[in-house]
N, C-alpha and C positions, 0 to 999 in steps of 0.2 A: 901380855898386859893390855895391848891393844882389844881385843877383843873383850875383856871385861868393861873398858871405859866406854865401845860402843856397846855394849848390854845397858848399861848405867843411863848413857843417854838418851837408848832408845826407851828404855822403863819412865824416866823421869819425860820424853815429849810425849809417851804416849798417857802419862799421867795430868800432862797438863793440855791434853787436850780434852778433858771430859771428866767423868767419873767411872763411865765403861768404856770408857777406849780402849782399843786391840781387842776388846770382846763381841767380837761380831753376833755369836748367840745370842750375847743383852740386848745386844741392838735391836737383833726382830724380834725381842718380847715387847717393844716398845710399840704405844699408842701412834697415830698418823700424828697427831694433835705435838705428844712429848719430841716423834722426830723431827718433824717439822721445826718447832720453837729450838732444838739443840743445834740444829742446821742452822737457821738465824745465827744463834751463836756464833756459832763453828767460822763462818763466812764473815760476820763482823771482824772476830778477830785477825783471822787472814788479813782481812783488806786492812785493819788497823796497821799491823806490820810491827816490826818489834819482837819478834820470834826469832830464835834461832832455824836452823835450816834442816834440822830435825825436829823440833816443835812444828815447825812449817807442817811436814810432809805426815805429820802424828795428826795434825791436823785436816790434813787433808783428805787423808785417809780415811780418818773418823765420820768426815764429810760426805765421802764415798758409798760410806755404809748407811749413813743416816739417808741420803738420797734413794738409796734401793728401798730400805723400809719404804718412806714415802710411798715410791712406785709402787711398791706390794699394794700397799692400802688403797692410792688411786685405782691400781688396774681392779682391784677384788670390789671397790665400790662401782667400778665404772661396768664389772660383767651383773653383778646387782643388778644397777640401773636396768640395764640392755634384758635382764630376764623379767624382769617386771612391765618393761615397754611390750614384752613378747606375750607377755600373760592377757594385758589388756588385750595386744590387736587379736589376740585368737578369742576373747569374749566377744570383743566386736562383730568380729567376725561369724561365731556360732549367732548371735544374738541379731541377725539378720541387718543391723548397719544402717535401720531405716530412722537414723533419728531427724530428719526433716518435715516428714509428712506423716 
């Protein structure tokens, strides 16, 4: 019977910590923008407190996951950047670089 009441608990904090929580797959179909703003969430209600110690950790969790999205979307904008920065200096570069004189 133990084991069914932590199923129960662990179903209902991972429900209340989101709408796709424990679904890691939803999580990385998600925007930088929707993880970010769930993250917000997620971190408000932690520091609100008031959760059980399994809601806690369903939250936490969830928090865990929403931060790596994040990261994906930062590092994949930030190698962007860094190919676009690389594009230019090699025009400059072909383009002889004499913009002064």
């Amino acid at each position: 019977m133990a084991k069914t009441e932590e199923k129960a608990g662990k179903a209902k904090a991972a429900q209340s910590a989101g709408d796709s929580a424990g679904d890691p797959a939803e999580a990385s179909t998600l925007g930088y923008e929707q993880a970010r703003d769930e993250l917000v969430e997620v971190v408000r209600r932690l520091e609100a407190g008031g959760t059980t110690l399994e809601e806690s950790l369903a939250l936490w969790e969830r928090g865990e996951e929403l931060a790596k999205v994040c990261r994906r979307w930062l590092e994949g904008a930030r190698a962007r950047l860094d190919a676009a920065l690389a594009e230019t200096a090699e025009g400059d570069e072909e383009g002889g670089g004499n913009g002064g004189s």
